[in-house]
Wavefront OBJ file of the C-alpha trace (Angstrom):
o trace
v 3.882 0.157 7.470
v 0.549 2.134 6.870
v -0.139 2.882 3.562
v -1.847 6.761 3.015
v -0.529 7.201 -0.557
v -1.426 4.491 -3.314
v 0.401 4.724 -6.486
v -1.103 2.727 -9.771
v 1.529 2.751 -13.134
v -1.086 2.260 -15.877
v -4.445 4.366 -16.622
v -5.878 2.002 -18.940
v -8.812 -0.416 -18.737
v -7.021 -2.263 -15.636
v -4.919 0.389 -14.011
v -7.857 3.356 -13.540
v -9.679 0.594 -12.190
v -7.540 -0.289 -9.369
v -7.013 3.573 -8.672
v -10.784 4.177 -8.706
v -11.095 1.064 -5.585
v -7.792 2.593 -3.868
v -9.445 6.130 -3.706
v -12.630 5.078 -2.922
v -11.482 3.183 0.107
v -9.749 6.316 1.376
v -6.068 6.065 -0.201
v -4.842 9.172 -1.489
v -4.030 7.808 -5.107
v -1.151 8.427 -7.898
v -2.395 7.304 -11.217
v 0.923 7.355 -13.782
v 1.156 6.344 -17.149
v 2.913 7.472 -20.152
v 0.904 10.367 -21.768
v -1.218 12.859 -20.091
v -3.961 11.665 -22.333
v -4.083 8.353 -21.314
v -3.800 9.531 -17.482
v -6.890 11.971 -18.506
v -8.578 9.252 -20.605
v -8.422 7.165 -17.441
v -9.654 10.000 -14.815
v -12.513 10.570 -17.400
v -13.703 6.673 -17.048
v -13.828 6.893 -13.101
v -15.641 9.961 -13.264
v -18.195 8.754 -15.600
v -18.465 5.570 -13.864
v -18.548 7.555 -10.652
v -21.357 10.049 -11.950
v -23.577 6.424 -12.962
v -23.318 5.399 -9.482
v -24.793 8.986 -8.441
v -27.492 8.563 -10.845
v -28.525 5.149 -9.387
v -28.451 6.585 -5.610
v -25.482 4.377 -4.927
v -22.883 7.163 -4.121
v -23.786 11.047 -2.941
v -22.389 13.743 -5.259
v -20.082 14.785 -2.687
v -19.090 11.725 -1.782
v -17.785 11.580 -5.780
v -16.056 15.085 -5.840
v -13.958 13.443 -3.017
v -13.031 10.604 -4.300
v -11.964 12.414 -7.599
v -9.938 14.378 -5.528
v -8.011 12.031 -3.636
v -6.833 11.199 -7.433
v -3.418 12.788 -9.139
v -2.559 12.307 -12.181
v 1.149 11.312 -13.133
v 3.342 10.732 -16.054
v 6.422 11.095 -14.539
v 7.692 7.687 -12.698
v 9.749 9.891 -10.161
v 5.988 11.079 -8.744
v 5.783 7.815 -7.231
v 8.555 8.572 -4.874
v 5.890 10.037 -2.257
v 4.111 6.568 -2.707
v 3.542 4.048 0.122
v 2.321 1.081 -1.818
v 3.035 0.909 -5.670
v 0.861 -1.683 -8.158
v 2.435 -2.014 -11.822
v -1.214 -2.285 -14.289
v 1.078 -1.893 -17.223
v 0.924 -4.131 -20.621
v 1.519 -7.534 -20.198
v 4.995 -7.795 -21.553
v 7.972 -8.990 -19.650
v 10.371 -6.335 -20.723
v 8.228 -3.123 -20.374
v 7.453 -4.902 -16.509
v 11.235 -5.547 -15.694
v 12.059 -1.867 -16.478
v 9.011 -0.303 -14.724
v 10.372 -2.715 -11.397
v 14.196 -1.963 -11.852
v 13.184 2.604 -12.090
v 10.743 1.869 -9.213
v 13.225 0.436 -7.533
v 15.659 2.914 -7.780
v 12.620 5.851 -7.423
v 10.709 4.202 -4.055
v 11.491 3.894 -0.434
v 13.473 0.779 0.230
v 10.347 -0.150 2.656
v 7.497 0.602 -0.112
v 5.990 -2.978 -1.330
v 5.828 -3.120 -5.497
v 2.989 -5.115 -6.556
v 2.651 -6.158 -9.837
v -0.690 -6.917 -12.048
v 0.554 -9.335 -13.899
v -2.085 -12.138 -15.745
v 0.661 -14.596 -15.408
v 4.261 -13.698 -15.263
v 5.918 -15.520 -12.241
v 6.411 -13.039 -9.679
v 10.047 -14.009 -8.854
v 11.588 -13.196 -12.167
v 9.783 -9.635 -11.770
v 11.341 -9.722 -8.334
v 14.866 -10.776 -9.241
v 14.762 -7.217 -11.012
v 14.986 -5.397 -7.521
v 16.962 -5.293 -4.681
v 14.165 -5.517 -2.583
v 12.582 -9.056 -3.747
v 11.084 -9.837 -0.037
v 8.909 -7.123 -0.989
v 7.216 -7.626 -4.404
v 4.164 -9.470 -4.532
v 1.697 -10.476 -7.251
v -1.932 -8.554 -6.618
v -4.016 -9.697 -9.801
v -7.339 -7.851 -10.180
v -10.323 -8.892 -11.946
v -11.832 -6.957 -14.794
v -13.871 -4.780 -14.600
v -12.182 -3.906 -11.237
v -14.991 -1.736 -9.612
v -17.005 -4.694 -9.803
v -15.090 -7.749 -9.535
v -15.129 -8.944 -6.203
v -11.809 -11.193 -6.633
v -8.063 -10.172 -6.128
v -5.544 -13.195 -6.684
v -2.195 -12.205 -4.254
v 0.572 -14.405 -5.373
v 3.982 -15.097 -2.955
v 6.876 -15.405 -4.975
v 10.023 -17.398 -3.242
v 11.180 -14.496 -1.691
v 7.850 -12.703 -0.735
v 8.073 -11.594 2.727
v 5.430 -12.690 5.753
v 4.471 -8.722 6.252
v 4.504 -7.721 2.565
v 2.056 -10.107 2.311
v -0.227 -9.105 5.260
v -0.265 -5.991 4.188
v -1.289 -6.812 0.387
v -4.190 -8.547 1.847
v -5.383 -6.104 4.366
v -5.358 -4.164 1.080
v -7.162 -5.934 -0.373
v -9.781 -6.234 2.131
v -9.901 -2.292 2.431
v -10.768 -2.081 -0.905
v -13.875 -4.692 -0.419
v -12.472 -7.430 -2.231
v -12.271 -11.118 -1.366
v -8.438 -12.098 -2.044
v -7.561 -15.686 -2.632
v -3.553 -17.008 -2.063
v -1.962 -18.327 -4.977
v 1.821 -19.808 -5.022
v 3.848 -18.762 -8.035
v 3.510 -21.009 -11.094
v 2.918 -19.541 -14.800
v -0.957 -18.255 -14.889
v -1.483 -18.999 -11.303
v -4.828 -20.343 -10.610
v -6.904 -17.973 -12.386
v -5.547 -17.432 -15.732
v -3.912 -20.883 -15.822
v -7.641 -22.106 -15.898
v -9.298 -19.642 -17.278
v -7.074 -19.314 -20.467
v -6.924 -22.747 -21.704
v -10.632 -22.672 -21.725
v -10.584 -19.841 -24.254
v -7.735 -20.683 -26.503
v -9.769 -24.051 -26.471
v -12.814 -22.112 -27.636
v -10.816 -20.787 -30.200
v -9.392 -23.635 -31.723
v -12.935 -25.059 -31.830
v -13.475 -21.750 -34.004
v -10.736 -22.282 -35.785
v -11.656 -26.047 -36.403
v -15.184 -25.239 -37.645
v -16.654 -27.241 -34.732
v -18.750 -24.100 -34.278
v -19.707 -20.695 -34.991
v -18.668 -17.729 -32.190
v -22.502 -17.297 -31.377
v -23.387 -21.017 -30.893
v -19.607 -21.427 -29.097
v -20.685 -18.841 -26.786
v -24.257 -19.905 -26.310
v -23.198 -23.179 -25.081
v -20.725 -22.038 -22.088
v -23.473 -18.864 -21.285
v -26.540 -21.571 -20.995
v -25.226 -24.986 -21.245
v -22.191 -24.268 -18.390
v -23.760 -20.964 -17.227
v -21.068 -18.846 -17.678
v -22.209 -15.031 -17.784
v -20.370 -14.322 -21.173
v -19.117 -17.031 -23.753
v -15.646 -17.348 -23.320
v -15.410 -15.774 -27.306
v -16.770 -12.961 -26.335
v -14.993 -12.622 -22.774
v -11.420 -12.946 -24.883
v -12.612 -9.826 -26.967
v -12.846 -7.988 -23.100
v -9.932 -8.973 -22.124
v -7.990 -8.064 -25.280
v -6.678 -10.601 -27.518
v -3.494 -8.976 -27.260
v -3.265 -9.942 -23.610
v -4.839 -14.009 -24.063
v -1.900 -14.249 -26.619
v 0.676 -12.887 -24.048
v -0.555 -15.255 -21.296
v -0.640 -18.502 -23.622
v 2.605 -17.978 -24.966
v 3.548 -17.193 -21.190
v 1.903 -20.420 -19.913
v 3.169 -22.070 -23.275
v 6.663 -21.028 -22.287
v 6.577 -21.570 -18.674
v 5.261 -25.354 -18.652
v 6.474 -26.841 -22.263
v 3.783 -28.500 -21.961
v 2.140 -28.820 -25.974
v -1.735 -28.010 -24.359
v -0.683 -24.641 -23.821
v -0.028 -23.986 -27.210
v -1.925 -20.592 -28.587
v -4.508 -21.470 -31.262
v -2.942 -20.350 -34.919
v -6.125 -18.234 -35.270
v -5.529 -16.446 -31.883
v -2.427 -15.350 -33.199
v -3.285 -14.259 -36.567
v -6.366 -12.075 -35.069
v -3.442 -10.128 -32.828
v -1.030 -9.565 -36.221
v -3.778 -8.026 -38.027
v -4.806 -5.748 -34.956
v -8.541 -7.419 -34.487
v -7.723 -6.846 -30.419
v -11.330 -7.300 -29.233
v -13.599 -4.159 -27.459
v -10.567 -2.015 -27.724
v -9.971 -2.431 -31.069
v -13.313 -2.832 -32.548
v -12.930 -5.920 -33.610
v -12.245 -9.118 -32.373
v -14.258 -12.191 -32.526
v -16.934 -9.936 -32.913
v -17.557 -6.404 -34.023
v -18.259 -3.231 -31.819
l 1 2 3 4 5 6 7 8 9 10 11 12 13 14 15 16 17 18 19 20 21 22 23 24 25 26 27 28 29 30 31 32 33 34 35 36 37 38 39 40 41 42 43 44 45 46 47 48 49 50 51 52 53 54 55 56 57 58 59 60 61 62 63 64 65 66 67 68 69 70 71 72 73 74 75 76 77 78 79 80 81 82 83 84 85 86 87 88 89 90 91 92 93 94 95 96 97 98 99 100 101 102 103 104 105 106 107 108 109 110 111 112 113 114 115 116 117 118 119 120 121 122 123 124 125 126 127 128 129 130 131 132 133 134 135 136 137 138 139 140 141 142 143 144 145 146 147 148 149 150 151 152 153 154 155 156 157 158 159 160 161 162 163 164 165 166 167 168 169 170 171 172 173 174 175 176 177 178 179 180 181 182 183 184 185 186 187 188 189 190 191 192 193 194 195 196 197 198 199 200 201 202 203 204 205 206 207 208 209 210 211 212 213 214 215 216 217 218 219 220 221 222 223 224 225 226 227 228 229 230 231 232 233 234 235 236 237 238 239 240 241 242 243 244 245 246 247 248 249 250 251 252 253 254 255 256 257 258 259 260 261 262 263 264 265 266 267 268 269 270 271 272 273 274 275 276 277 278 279 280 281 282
C-alpha cells in the first residue's frame, strides 16, 4: 500500500520529531495529541528548528513554508481515519498505549499499519490489543529525531512480511538507517543502553562518584558524546524508570532492577531537561 498521509499520536519531544522527518520527506502529516497546546507547542518546535536550518543555508525558506504545510494539527483521534500509516509517540505507559491501539483500531482502515514508539514494550502485547496484529510493528526513533540517523523496527510474532517492508522503506524515505530487532523487553537499544545508565546511577547513588566526574569518564574515558547522567536527564527520568521497571518486569532477572535513587528523583518530579531538574539543573 502507498502511504501519502502520515499520522503521528504525540506532539511532544518524540512525536513532533517524527512528524517533522515524515513531512520533510514528502508525507502529508497528521500530528494528534491531547490539547491544542501541546499540538501548537509541537508545530512551534519544527518551525523553529526549521527556521535554524534556513539560517545555516541548509533548507530554502520556501522549501520550509512547505513542509509546515504538509503539517495538520489534530486532537481528535477520529482525524486519523484519513491516515495511511499511523506511529503511536505517546508516554511510555502500557495502559495509555493499549487504549490509543484498541480506538485506532476501531478509527483506521483495516489495511493501515499501526506502529508504535515504544522504548521497550514488547510489540505483541500492544498487538494482541487489535484485530489486526499482522500489522503492528515496533518503529523506535532516536532522540533528537531530526538528527538521529537510527530507527530500530521491531517484528512482533505476528508482524506481517509486507508490514514490515513497508516500515522500512519508511524508514529509508525519511533518511534513516533502520536496524531489525526481534521482540524481547528493551530490544537491542534500550536493553543496552539502559542498564548502562541505571548503572551510572547506582554508582551515584553509592558515592562511587560525583555526576560531573561519572559523566566525564564515559564522555572521555569511553568517548561517549554525553555522560550517560546527563543523557538520562534528555531522555526524561520519567521514561528510564518506565523502561527499567519494563525490562525489570519482562526478564526477572535482579540486574534490571531500577536504582532506589532513580526512583525517588521521578516521585519528587526532578524529570531531567523537561522538568528543570534532574541530575542536573537547567
Amino acid at each position: 500500500m502507498e502511504v501519502k498521509t502520515f499520522g503521528v499520536i504525540g506532539a511532544g519531544q518524540m512525536g513532533n520529531g517524527i512528524a517533522q522527518v515524515a513531512a520533510m520527506s514528502g508525507l502529508q502529516v497528521i500530528m494528534n495529541d491531547i490539547k491544542d497546546e501541546f499540538v501548537q507547542r509541537g508545530l512551534n518546535n519544527i518551525a523553529g528548528i526549521l527556521a535554524k536550518n534556513v539560517e545555516k543555508g541548509k533548507m530554502a525558506p520556501e522549501e520550509r513554508e512547505a513542509v509546515l504545510g504538509r503539517i495538520k494539527t489534530s486532537t481528535g483521534l477520529g482525524d486519523l481515519a484519513s491516515a495511511d500509516f499511523v506511529v503511536e509517540a505517546a508516554t511510555e505507559n502500557e495502559s495509555i498505549k493499549f487504549q490509543l491501539f484498541r480506538e485506532l483500531d476501531a478509527i483506521c482502515r483495516p489495511e493501515v499499519i499501526l506502529a508504535t514508539n515504544t522504548s521497550s514494550i514488547p510489540i505483541g502485547r500492544i498487538a494482541a490489543q487489535t484485530k489486526r496484529p499482522d500489522k503492528v510493528i515496533g518503529m523506535h526513533f532516536m532522540n533528537p529525531v531530526p538528527v538521529m540517523k537510527l530507527i530500530e523496527v521491531i517484528r512482533g510474532l505476528a508482524t506481517s512480511d509486507e508490514t514490515f517492508k513497508t516500515t522500512w522503506d519508511l524508514s529509508l524515505r525519511f533518511k534513516k538507517t533502520p536496524a531489525l530487532a526481534n521482540d524481547y523487553p528493551g530490544f537491542i537499544a534500550n536493553r543496552i543502553l539502559m542498564p548502562m545508565i541505571n548503572e551510572a546511577v547506582y554508582c551515584l547513588y553509592h558515592g562511587v562518584g560525583t555526576r560531573e566526574d561519572i559523566d566525564t569518564v564515559m564522555r572521555l574515558g569511553m568517548n561517549h558524546p554525553m555522560g550517560p547522567l546527563a543523557l538520562a536527564d534528555l531522555i526524561g527520568l520519567d521514561t528510564c524508570l518506565a523502561i527499567m521497571e519494563t525490562l525489570y518486569d519482562g526478564f526477572c532477572d535482579s540486574k534490571y532492577r531500577p536504582c532506589p535513587l532513580l526512583r525517588k528523583y521521578v516521585e519528587a518530579g526532578w524529570l531531567g531537561k523537561k522538568s528543570g531538574r534532574g541530575f542536573y539543573e537547567y
